[in-house]
C-alpha positions as CSV (number, residue, x, y, z in Angstrom):
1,X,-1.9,7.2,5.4
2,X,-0.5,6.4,2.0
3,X,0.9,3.0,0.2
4,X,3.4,3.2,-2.2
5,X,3.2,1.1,-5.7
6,X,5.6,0.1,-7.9
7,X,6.3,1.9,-10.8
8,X,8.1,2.2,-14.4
9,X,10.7,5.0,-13.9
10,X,11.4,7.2,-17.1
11,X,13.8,10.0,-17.8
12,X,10.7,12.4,-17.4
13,X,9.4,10.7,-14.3
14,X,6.6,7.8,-13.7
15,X,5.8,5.9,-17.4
16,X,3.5,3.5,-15.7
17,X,2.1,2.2,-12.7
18,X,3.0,-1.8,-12.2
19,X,-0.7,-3.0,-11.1
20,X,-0.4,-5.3,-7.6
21,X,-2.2,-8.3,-7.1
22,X,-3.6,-10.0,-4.2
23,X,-5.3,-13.1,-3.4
24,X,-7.3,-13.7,-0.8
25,X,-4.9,-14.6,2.2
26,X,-2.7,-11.6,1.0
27,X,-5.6,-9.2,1.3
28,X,-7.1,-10.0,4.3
29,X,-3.7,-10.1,5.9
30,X,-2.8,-6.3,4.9
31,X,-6.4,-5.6,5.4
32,X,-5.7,-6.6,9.3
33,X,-2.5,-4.7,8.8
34,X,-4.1,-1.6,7.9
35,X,-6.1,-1.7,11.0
36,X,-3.5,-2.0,13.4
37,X,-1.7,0.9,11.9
38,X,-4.6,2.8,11.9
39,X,-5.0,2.2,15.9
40,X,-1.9,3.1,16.3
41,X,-2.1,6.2,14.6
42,X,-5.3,6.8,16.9
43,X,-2.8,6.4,20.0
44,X,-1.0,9.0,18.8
45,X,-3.3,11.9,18.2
């Protein structure tokens, strides 16, 4: 499973990563998130 980040697009491809920030609400919620994908992905193999 992958997550994708926002990034600084340049003619030759990625000039820099935009860094994400969390606090604690946001990262227990995508924590949670993550583990219901996860099951799901369980389900399906």
């Amino acid at each position: 499973m992958a997550m994708g980040v926002p990034v600084l697009l340049g003619a030759g491809g990625i000039e820099r990563i935009i860094p994400l920030t969390f606090d604690s609400r946001e990262t227990i919620a995508l924590d949670k998130t993550v583990a219901v994908i996860r099951a799901n992905i369980m389900k399906l193999n």
